[in-house]
Backbone as JSON Lines, residues from 0, in Angstrom:
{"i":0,"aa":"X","n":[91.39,135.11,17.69],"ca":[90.56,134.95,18.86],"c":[90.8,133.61,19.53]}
{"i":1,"aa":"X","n":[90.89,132.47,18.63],"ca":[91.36,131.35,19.4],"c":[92.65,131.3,20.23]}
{"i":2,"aa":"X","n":[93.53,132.12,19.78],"ca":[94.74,131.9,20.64],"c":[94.7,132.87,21.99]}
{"i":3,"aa":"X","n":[93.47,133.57,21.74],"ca":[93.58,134.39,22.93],"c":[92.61,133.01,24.3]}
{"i":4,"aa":"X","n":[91.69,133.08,23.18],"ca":[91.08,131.58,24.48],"c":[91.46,131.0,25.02]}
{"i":5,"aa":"X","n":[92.71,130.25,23.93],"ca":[93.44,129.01,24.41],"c":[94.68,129.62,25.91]}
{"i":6,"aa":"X","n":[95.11,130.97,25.4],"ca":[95.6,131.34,26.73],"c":[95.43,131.59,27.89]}
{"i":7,"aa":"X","n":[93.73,132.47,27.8],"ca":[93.11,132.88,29.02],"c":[92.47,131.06,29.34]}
{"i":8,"aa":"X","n":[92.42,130.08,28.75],"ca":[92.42,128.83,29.5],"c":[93.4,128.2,30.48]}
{"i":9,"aa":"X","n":[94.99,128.85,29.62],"ca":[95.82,127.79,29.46],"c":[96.0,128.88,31.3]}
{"i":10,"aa":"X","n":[95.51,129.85,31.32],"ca":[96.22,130.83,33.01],"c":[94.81,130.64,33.64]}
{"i":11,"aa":"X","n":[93.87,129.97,33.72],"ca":[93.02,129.63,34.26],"c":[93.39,128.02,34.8]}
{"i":12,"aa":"X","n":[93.9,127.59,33.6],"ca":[94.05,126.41,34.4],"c":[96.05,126.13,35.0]}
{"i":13,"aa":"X","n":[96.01,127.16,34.79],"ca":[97.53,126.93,35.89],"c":[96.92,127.54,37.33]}
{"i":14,"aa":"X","n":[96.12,128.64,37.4],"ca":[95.72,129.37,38.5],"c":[95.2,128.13,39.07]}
{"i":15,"aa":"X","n":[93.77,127.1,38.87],"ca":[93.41,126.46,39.4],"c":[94.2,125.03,39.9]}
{"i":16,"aa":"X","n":[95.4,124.61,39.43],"ca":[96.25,123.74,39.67],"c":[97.11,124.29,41.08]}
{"i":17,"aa":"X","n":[97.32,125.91,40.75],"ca":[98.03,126.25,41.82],"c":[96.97,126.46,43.28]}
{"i":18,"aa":"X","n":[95.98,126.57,42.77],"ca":[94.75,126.98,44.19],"c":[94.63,125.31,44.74]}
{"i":19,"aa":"X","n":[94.94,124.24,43.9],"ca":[94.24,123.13,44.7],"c":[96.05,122.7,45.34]}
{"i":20,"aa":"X","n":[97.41,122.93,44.44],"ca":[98.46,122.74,44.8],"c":[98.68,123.34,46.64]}
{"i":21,"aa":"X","n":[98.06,124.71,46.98],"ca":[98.54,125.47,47.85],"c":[97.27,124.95,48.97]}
{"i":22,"aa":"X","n":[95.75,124.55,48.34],"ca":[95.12,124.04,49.38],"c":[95.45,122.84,50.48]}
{"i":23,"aa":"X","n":[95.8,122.07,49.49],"ca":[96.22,120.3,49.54],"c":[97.7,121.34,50.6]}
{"i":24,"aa":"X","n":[98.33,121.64,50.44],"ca":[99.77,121.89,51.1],"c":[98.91,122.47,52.63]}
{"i":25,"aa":"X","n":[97.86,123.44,52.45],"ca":[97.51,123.91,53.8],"c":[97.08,122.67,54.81]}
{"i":26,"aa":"X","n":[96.31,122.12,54.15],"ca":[95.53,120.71,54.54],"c":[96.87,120.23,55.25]}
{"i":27,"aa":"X","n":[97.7,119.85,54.73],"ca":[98.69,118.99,55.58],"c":[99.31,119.79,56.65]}
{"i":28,"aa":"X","n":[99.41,121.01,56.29],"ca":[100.2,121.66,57.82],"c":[99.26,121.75,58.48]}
{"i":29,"aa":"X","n":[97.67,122.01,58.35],"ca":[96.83,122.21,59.42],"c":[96.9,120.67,60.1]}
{"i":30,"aa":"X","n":[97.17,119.27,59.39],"ca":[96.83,118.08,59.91],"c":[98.41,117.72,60.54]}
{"i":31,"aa":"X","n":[99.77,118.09,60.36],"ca":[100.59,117.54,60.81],"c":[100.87,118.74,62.31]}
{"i":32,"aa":"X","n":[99.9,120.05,62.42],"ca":[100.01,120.88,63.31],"c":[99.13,120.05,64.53]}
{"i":33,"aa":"X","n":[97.85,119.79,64.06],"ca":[97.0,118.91,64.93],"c":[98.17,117.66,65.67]}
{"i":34,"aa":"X","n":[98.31,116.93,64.79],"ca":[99.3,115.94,65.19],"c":[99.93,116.16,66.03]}
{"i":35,"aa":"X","n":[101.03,116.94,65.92],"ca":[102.05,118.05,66.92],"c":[101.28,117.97,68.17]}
{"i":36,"aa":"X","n":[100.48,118.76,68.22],"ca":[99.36,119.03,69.6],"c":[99.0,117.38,70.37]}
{"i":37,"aa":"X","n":[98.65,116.59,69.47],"ca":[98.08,115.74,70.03],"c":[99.39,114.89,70.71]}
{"i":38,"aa":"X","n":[100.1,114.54,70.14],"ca":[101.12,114.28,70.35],"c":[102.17,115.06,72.44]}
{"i":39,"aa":"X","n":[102.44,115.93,72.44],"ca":[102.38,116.97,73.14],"c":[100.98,116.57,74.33]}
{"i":40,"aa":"X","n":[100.42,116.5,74.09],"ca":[98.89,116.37,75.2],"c":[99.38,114.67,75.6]}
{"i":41,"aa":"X","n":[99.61,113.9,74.64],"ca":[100.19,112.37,75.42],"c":[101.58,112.23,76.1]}
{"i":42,"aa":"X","n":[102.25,113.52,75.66],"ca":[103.25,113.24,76.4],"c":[102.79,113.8,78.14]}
{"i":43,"aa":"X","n":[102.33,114.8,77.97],"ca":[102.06,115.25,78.62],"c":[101.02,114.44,79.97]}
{"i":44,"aa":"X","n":[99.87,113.99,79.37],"ca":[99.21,112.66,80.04],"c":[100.01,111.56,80.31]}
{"i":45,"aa":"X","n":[100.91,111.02,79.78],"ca":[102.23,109.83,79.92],"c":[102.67,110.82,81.79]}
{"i":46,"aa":"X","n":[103.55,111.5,81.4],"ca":[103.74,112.43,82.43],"c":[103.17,112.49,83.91]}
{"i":47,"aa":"X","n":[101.97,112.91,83.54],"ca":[101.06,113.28,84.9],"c":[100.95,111.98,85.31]}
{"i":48,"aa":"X","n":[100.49,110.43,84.14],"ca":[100.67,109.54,84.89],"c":[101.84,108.81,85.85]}
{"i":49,"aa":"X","n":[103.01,109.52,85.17],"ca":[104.2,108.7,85.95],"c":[104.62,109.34,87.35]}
{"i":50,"aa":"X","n":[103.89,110.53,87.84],"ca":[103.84,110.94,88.97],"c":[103.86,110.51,90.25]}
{"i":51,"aa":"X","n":[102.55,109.58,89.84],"ca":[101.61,108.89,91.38],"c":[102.89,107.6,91.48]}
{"i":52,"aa":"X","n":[103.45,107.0,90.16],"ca":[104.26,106.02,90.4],"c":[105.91,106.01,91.22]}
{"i":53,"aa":"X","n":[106.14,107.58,90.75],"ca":[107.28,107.95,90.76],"c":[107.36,108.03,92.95]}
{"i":54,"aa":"X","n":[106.19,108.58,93.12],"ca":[106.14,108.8,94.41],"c":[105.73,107.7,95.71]}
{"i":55,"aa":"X","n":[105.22,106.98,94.48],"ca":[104.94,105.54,95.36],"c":[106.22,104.53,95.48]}
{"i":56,"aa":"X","n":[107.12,104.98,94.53],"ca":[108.67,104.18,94.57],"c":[109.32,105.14,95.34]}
{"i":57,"aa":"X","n":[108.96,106.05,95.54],"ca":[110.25,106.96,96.76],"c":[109.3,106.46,98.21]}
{"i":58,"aa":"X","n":[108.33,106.03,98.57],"ca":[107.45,106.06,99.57],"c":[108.04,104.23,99.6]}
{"i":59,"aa":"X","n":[108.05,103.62,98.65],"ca":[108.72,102.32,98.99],"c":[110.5,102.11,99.55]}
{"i":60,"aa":"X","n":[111.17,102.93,98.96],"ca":[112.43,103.09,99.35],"c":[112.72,103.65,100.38]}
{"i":61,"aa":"X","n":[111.79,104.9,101.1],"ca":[111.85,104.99,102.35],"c":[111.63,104.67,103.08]}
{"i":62,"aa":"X","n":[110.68,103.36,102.98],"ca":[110.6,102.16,104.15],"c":[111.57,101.31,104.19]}
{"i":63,"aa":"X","n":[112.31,101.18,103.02],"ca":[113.17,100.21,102.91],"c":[114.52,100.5,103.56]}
{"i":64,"aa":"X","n":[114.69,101.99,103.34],"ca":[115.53,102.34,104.39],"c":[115.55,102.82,105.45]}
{"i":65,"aa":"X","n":[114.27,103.06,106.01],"ca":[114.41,103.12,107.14],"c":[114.4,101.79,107.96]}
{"i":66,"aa":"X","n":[113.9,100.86,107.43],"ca":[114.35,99.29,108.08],"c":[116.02,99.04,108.46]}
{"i":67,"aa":"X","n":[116.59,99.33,107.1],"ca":[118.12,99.1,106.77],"c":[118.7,100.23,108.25]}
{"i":68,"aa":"X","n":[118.26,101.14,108.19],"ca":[118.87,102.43,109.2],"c":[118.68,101.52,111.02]}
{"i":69,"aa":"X","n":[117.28,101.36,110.97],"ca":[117.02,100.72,112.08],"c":[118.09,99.33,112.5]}
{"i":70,"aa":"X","n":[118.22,98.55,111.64],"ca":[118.91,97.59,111.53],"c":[120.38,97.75,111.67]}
{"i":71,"aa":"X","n":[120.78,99.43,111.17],"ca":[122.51,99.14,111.34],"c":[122.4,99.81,112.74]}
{"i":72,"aa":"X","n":[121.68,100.52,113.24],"ca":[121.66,101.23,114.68],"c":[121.18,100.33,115.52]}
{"i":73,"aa":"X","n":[120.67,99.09,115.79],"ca":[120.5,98.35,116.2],"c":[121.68,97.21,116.77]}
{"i":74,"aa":"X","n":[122.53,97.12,115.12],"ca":[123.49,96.07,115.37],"c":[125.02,97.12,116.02]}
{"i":75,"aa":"X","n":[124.7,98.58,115.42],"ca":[126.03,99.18,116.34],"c":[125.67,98.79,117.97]}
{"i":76,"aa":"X","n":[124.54,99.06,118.44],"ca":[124.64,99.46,119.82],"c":[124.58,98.09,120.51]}
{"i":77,"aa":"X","n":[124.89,96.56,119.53],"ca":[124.24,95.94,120.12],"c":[126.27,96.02,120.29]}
{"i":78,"aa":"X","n":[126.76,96.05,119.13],"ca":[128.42,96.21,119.16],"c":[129.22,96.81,119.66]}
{"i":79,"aa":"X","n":[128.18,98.14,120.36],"ca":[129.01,98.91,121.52],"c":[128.95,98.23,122.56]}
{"i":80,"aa":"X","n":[127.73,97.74,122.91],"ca":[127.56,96.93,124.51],"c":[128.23,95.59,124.67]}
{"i":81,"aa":"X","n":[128.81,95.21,123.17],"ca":[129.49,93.97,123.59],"c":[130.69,94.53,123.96]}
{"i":82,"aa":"X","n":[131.36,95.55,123.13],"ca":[132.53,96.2,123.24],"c":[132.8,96.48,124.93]}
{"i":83,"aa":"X","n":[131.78,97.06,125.31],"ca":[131.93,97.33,127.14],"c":[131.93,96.31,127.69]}
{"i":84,"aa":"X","n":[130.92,95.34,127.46],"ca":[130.72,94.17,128.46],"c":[132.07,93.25,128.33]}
{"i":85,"aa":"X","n":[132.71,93.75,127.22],"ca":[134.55,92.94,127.03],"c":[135.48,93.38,127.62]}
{"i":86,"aa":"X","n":[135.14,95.17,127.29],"ca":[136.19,95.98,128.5],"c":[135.97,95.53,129.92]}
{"i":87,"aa":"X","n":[134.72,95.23,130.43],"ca":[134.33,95.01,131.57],"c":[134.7,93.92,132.36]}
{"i":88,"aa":"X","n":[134.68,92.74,131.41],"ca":[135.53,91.26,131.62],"c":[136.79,91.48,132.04]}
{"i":89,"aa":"X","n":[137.5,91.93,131.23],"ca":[138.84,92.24,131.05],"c":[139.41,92.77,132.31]}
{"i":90,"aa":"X","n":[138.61,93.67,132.43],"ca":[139.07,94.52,133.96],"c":[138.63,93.8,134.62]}
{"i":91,"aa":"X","n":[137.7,92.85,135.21],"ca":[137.74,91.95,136.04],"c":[138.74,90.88,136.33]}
{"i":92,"aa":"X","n":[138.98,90.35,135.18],"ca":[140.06,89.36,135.63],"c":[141.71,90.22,135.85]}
């Protein structure tokens, strides 16, 4: 009778080693799944924040070139009218 005890102990207590082995293992995938998520939601918030920035640097560069644009159409036509007013000399004398 004792050796039957000592067995139905000895598979009682492997069963319960394996129930806290397989809990403890759930525990961590439920906590490194959370993680995952949370993780994912900051990228995601990182994201939405770099939006407003992303558009405020294209809203700066298009002033910047439209200055630059103004500026080379400015200095062509100032370079065409010298160009004539030279042809114009020229044919005068």
């Amino acid at each position: 009778m004792g050796r039957l005890l000592g067995f139905v102990l000895t598979v009682l207590l492997v069963l319960l080693v394996g129930f806290f082995l397989i809990y403890n293992r759930l525990v961590t995938l439920r906590n490194r799944y959370r993680n995952a998520y949370a993780q994912i939601d900051v990228q995601l918030l990182r994201r939405h924040d770099l939006v407003p920035n992303l558009v405020e640097t294209a809203r700066a560069y298009l002033q910047h070139e439209r200055a630059t644009l103004e500026a080379v159409i400015a200095a062509r036509t100032a370079a065409v009218s010298a160009s004539e007013r030279a042809s114009a000399d020229i044919g005068r004398a």
